[in-house]
mmCIF file of the N, C-alpha and C atoms, coordinates in Angstrom:
data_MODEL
# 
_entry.id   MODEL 
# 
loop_
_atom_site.group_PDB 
_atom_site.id 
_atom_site.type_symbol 
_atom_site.label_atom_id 
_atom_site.label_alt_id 
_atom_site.label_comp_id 
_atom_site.label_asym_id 
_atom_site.label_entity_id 
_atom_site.label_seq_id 
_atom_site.pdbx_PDB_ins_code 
_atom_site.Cartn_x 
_atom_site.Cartn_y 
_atom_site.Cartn_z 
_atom_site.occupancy 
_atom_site.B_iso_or_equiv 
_atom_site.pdbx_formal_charge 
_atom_site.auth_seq_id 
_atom_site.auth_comp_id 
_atom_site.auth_asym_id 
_atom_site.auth_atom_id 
_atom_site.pdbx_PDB_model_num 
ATOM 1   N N  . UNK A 1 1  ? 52.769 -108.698 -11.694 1.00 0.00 ? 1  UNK A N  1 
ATOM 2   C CA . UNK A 1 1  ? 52.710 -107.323 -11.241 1.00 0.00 ? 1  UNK A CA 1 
ATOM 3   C C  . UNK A 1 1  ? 54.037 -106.997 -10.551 1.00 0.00 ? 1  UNK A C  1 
ATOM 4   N N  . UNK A 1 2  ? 54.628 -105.941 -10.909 1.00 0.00 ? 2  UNK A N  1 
ATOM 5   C CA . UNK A 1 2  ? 55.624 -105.276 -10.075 1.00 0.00 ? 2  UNK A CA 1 
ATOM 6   C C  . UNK A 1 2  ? 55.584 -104.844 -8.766  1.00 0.00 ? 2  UNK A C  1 
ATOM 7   N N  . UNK A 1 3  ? 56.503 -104.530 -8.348  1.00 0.00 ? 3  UNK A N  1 
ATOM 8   C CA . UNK A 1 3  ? 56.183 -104.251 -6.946  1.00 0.00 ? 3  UNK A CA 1 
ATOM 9   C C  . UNK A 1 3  ? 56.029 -102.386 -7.124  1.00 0.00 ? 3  UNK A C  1 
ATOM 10  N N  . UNK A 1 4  ? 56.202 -102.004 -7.945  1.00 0.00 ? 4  UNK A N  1 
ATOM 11  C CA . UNK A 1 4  ? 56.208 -100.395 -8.039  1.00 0.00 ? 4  UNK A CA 1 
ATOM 12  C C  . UNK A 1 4  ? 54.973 -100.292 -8.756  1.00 0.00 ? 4  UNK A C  1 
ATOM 13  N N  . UNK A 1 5  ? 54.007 -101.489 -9.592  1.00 0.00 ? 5  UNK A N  1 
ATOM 14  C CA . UNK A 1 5  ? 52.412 -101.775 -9.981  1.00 0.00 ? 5  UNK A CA 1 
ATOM 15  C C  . UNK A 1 5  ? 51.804 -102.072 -8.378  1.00 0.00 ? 5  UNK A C  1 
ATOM 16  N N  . UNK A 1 6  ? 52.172 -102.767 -7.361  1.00 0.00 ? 6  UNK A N  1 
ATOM 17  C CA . UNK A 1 6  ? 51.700 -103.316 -6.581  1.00 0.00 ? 6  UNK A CA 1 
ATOM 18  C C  . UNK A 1 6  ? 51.205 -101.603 -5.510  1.00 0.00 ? 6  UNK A C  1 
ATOM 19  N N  . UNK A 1 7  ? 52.364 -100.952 -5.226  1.00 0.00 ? 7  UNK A N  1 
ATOM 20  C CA . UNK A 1 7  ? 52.233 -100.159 -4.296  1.00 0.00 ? 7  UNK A CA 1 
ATOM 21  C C  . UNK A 1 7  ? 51.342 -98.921  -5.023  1.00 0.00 ? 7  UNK A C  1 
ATOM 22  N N  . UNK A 1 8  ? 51.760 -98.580  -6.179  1.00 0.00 ? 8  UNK A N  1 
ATOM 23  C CA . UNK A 1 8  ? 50.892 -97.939  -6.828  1.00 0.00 ? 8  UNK A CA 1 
ATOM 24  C C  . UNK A 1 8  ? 49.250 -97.615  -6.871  1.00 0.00 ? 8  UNK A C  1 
ATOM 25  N N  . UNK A 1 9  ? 48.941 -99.265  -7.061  1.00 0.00 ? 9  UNK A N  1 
ATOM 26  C CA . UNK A 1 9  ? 47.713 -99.931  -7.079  1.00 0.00 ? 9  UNK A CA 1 
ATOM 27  C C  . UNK A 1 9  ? 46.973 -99.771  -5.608  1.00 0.00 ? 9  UNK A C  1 
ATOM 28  N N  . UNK A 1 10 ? 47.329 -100.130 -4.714  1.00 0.00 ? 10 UNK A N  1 
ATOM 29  C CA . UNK A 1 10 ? 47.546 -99.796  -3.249  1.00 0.00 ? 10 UNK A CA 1 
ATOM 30  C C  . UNK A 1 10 ? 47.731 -98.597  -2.986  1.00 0.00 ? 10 UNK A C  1 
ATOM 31  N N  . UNK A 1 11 ? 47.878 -97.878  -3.043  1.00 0.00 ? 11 UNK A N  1 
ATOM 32  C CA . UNK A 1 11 ? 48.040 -95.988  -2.861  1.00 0.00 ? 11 UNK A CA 1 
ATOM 33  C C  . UNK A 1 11 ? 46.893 -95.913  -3.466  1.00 0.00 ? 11 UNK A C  1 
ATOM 34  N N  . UNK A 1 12 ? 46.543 -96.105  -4.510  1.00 0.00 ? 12 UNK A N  1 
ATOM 35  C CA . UNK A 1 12 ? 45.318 -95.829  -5.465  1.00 0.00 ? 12 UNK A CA 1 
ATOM 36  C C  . UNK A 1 12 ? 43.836 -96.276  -4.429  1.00 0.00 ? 12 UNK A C  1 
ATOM 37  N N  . UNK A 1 13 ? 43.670 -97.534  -4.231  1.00 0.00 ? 13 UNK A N  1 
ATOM 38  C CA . UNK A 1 13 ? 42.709 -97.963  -4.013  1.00 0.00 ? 13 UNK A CA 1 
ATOM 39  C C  . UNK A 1 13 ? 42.597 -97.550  -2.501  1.00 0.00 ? 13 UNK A C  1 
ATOM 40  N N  . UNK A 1 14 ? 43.404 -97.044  -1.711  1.00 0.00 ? 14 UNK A N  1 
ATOM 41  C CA . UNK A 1 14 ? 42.867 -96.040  -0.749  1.00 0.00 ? 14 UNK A CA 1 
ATOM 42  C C  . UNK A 1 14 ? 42.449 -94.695  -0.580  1.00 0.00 ? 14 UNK A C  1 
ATOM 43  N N  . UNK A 1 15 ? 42.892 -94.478  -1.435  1.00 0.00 ? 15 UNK A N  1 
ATOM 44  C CA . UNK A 1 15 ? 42.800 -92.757  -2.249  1.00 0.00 ? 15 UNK A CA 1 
ATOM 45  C C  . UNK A 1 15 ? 43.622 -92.236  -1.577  1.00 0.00 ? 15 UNK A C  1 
ATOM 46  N N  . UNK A 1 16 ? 45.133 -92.186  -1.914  1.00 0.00 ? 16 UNK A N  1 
ATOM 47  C CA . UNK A 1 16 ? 45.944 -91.695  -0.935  1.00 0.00 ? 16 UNK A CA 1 
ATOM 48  C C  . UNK A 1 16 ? 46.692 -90.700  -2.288  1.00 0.00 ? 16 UNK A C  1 
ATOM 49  N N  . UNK A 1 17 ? 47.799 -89.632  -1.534  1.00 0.00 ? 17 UNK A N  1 
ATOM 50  C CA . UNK A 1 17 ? 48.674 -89.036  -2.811  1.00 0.00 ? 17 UNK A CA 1 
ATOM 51  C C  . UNK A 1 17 ? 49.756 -89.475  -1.737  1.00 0.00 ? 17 UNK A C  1 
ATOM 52  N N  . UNK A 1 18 ? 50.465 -90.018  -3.363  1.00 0.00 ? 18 UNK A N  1 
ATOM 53  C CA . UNK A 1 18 ? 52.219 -90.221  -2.958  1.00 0.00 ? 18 UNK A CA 1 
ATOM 54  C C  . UNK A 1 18 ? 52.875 -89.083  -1.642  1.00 0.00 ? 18 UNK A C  1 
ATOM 55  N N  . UNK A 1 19 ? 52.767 -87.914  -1.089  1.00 0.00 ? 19 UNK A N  1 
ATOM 56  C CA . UNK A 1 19 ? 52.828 -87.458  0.199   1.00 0.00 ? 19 UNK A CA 1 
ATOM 57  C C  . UNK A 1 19 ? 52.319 -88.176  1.163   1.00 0.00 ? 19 UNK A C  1 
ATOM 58  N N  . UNK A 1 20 ? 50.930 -88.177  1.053   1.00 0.00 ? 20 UNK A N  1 
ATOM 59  C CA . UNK A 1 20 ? 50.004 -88.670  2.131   1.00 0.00 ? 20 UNK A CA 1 
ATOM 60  C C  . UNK A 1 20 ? 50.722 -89.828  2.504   1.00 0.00 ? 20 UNK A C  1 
ATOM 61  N N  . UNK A 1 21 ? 51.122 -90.911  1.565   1.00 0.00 ? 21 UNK A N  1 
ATOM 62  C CA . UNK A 1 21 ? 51.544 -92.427  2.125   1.00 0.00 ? 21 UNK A CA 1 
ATOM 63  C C  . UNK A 1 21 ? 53.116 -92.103  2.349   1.00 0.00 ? 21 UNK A C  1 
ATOM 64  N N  . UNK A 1 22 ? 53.324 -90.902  2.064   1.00 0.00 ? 22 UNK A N  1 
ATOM 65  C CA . UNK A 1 22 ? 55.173 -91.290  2.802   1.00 0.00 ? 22 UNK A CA 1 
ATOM 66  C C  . UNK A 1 22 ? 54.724 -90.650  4.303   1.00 0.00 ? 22 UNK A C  1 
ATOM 67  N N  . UNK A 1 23 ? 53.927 -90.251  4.520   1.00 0.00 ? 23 UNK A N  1 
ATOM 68  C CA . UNK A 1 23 ? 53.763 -89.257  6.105   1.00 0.00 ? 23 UNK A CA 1 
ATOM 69  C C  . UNK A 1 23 ? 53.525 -90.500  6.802   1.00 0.00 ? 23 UNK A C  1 
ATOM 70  N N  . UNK A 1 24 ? 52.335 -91.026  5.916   1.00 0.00 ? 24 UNK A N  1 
ATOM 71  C CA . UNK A 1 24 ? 51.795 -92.401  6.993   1.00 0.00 ? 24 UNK A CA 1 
ATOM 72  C C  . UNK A 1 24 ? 52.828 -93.274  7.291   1.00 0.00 ? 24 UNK A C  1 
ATOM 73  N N  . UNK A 1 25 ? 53.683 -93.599  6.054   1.00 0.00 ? 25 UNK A N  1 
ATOM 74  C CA . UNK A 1 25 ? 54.589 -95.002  6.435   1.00 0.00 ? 25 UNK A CA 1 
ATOM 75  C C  . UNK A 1 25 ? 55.869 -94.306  6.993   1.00 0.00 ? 25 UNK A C  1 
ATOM 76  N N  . UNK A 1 26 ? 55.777 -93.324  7.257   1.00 0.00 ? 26 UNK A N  1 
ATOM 77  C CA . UNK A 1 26 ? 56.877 -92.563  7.595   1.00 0.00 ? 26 UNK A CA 1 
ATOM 78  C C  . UNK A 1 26 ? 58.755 -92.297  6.827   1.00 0.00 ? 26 UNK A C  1 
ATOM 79  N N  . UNK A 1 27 ? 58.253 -92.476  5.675   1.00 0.00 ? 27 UNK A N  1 
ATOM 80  C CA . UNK A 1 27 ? 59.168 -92.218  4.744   1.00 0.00 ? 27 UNK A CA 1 
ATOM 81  C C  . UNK A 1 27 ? 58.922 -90.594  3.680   1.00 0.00 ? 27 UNK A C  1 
ATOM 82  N N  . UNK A 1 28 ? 60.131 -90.447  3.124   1.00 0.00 ? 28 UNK A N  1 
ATOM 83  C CA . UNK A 1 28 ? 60.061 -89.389  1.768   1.00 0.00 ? 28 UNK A CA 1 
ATOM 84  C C  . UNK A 1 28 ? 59.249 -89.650  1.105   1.00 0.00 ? 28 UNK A C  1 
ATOM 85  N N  . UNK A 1 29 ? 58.819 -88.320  0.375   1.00 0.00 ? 29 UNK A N  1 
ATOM 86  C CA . UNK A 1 29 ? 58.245 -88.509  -0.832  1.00 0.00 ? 29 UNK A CA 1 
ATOM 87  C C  . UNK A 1 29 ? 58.514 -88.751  -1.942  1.00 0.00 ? 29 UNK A C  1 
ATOM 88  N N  . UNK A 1 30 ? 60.084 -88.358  -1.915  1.00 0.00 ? 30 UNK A N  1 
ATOM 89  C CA . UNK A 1 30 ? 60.906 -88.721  -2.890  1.00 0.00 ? 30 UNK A CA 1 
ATOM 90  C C  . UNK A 1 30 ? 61.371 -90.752  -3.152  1.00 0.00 ? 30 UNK A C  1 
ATOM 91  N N  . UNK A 1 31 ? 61.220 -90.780  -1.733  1.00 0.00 ? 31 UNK A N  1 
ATOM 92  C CA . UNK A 1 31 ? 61.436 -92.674  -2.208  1.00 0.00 ? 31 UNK A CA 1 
ATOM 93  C C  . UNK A 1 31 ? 59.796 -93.245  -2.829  1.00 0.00 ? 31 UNK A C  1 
ATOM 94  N N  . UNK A 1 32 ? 58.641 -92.291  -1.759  1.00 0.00 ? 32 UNK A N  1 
ATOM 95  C CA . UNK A 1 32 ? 57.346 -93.142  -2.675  1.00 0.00 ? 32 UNK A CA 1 
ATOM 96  C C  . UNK A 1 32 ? 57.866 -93.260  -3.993  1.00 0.00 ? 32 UNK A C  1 
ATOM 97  N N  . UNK A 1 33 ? 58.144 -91.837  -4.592  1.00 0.00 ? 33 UNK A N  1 
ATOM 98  C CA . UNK A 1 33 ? 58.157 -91.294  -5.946  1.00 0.00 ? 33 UNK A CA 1 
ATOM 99  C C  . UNK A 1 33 ? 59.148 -92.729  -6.659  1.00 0.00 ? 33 UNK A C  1 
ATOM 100 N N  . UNK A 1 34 ? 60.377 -92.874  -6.138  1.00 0.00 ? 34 UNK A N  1 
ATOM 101 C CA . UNK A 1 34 ? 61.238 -93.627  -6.816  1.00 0.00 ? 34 UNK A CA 1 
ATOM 102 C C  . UNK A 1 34 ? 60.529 -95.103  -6.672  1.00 0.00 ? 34 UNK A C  1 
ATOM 103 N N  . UNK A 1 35 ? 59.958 -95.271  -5.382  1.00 0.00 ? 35 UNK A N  1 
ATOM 104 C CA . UNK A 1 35 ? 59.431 -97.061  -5.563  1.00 0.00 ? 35 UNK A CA 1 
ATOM 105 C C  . UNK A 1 35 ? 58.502 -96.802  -6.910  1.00 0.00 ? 35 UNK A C  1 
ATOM 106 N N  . UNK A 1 36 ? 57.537 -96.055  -6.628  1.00 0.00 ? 36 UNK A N  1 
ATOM 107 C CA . UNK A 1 36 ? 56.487 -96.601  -7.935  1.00 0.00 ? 36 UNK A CA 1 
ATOM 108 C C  . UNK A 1 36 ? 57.087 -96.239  -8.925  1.00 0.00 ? 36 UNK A C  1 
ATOM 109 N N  . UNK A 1 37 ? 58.436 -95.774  -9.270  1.00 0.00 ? 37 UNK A N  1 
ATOM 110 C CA . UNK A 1 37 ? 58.945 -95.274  -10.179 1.00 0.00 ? 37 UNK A CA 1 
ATOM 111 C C  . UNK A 1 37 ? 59.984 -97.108  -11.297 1.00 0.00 ? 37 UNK A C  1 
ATOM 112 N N  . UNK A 1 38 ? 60.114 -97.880  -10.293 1.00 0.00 ? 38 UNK A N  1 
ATOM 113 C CA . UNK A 1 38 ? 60.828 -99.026  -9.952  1.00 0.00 ? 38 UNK A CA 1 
ATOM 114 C C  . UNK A 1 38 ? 62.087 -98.442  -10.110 1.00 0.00 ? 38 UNK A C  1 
ATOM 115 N N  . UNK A 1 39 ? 62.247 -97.718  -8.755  1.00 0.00 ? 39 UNK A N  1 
ATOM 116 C CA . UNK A 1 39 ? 64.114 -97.749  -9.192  1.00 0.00 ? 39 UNK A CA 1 
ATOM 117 C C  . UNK A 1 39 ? 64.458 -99.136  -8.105  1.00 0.00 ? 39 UNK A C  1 
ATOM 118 N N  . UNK A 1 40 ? 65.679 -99.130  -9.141  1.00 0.00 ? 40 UNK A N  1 
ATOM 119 C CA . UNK A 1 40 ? 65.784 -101.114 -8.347  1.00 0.00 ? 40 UNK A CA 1 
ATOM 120 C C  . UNK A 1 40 ? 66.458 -100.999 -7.138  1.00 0.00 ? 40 UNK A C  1 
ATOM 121 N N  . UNK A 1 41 ? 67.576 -99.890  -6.772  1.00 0.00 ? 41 UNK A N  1 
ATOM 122 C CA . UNK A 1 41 ? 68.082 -99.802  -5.348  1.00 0.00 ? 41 UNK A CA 1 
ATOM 123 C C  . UNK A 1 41 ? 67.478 -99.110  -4.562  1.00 0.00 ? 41 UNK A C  1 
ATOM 124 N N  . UNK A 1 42 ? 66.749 -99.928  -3.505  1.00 0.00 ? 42 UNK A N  1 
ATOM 125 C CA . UNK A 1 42 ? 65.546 -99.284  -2.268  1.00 0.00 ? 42 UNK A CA 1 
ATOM 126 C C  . UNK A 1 42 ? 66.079 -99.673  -1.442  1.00 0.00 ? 42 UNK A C  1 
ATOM 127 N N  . UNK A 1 43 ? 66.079 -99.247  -0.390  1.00 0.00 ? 43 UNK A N  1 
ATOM 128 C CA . UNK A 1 43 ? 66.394 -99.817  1.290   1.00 0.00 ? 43 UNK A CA 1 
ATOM 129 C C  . UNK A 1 43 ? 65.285 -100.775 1.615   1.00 0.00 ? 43 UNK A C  1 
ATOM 130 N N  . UNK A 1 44 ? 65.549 -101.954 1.734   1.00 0.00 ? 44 UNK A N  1 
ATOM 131 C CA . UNK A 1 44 ? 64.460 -102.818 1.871   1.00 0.00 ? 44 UNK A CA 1 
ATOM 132 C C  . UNK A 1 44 ? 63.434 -102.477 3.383   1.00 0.00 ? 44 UNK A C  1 
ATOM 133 N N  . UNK A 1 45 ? 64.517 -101.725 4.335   1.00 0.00 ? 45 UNK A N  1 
ATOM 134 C CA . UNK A 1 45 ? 63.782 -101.538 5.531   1.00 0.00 ? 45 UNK A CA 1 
ATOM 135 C C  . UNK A 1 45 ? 62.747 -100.480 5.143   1.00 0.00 ? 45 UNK A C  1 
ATOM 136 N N  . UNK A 1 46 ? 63.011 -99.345  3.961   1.00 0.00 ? 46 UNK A N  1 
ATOM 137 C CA . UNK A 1 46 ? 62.437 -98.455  4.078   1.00 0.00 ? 46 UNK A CA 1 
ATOM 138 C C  . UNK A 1 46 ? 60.762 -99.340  3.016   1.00 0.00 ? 46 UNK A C  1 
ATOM 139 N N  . UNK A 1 47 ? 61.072 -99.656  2.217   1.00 0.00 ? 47 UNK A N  1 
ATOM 140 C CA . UNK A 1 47 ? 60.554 -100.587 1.194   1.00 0.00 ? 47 UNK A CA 1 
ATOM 141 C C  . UNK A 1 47 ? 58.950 -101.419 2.082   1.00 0.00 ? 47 UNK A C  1 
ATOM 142 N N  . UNK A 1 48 ? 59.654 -101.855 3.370   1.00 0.00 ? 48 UNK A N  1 
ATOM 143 C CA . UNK A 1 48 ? 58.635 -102.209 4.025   1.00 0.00 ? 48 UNK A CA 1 
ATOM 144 C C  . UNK A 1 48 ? 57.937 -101.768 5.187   1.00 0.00 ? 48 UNK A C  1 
ATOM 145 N N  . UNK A 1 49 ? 58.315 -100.484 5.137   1.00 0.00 ? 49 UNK A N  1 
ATOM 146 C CA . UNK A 1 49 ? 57.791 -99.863  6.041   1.00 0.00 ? 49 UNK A CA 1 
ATOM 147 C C  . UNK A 1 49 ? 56.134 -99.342  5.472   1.00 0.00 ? 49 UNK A C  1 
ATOM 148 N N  . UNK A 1 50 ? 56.575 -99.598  3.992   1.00 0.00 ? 50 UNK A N  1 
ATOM 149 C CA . UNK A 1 50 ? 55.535 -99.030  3.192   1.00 0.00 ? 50 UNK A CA 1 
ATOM 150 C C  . UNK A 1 50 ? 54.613 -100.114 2.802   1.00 0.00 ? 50 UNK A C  1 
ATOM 151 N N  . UNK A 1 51 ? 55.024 -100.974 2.675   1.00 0.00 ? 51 UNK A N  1 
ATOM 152 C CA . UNK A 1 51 ? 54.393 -102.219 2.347   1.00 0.00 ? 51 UNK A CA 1 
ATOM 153 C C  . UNK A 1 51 ? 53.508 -102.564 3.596   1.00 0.00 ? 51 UNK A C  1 
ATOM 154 N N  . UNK A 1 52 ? 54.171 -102.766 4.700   1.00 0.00 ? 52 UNK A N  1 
ATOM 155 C CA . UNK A 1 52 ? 53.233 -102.774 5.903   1.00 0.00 ? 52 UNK A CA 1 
ATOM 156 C C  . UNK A 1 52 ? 52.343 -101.848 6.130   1.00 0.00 ? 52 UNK A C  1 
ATOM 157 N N  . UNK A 1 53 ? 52.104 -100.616 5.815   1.00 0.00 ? 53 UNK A N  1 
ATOM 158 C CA . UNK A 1 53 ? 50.977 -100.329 5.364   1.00 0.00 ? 53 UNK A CA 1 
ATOM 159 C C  . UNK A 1 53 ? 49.241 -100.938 5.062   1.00 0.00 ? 53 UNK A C  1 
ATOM 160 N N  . UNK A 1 54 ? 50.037 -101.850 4.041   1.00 0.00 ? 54 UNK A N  1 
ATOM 161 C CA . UNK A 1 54 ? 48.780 -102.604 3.139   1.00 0.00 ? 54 UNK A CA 1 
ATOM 162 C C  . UNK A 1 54 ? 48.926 -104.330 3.485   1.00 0.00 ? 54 UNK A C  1 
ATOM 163 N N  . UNK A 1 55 ? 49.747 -104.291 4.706   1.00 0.00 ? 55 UNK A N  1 
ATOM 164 C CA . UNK A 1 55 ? 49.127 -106.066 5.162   1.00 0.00 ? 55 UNK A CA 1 
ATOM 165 C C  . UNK A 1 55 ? 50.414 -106.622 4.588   1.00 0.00 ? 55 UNK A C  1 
ATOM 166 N N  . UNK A 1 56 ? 51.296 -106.203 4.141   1.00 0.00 ? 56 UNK A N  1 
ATOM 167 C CA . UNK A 1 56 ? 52.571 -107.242 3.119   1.00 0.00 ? 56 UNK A CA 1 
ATOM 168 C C  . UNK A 1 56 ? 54.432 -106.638 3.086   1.00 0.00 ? 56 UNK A C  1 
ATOM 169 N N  . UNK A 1 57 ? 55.050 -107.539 3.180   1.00 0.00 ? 57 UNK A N  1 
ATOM 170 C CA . UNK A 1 57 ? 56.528 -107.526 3.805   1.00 0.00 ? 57 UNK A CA 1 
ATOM 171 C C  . UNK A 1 57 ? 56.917 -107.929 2.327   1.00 0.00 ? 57 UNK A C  1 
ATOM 172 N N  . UNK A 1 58 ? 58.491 -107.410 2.251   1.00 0.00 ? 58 UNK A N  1 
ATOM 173 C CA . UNK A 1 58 ? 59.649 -108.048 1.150   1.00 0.00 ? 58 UNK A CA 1 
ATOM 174 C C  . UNK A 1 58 ? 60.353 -109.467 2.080   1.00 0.00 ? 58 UNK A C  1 
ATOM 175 N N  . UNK A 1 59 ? 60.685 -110.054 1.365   1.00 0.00 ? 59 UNK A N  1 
ATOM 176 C CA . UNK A 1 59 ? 61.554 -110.875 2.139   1.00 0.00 ? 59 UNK A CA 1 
ATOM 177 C C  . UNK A 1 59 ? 62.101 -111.975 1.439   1.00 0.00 ? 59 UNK A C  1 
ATOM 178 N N  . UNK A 1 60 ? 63.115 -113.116 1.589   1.00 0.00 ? 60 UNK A N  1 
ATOM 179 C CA . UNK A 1 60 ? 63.751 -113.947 0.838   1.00 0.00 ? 60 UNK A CA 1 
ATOM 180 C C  . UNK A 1 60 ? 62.449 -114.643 0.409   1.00 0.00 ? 60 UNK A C  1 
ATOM 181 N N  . UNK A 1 61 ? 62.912 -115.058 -0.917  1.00 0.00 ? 61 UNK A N  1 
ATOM 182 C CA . UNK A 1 61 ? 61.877 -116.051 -1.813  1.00 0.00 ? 61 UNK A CA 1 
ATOM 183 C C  . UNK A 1 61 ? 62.052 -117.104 -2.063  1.00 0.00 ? 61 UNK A C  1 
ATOM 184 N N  . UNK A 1 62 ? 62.202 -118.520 -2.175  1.00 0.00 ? 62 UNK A N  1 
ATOM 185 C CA . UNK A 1 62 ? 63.247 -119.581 -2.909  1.00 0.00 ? 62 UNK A CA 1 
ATOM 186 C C  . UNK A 1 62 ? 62.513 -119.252 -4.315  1.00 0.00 ? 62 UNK A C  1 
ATOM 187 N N  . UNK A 1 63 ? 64.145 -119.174 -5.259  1.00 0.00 ? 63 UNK A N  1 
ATOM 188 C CA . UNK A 1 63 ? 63.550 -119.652 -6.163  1.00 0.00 ? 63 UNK A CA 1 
ATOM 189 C C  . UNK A 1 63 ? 63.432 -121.052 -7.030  1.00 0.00 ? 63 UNK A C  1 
ATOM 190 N N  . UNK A 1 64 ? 62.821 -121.311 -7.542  1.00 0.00 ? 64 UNK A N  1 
ATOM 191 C CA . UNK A 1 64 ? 62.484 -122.301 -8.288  1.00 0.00 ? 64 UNK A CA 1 
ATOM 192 C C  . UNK A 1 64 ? 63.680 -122.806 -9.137  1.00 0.00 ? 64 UNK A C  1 
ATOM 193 N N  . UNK A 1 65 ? 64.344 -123.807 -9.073  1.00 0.00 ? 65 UNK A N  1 
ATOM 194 C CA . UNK A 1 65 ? 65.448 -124.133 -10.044 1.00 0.00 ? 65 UNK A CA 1 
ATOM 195 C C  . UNK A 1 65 ? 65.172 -124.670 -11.263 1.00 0.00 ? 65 UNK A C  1 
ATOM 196 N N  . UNK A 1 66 ? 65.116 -124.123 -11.964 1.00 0.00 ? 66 UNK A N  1 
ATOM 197 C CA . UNK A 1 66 ? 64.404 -125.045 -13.797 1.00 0.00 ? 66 UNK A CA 1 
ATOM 198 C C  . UNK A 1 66 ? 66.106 -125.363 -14.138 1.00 0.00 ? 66 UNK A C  1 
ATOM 199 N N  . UNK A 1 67 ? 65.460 -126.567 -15.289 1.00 0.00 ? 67 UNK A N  1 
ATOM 200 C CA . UNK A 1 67 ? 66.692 -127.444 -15.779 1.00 0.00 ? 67 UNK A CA 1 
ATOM 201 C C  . UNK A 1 67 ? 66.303 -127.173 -17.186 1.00 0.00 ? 67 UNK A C  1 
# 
């Protein structure tokens, strides 16, 4: 799942409209619009302002090194 499936999904299952959750997380409507949109350059601060919302943060990942 994407993260622009993830927040989507999450907006949804509270019954919220893309306004409603930028008022709450205190962002634009225009960035909701672009996250679930996946545009790939987000302000990560703004990114999780929204995410905290629903219990969940961005943050470094390791990744996995395959050979």
């Amino acid at each position: 799942m994407t993260l622009s499936e993830f927040v989507r999904a999450k907006r949804n299952s509270v019954k919220l409209t893309q306004p409603e959750l930028a008022v709450k997380a205190g962002v634009g409507v225009r960035f909701v619009r672009e996250l679930e949109q996946g545009k790939e350059t987000l302000r990560l601060d703004k990114v999780n302002q929204v995410l905290q919302l629903f219990g969940h943060e961005m943050g470094p990942v390791e990744l996995k090194h395959v050979d």
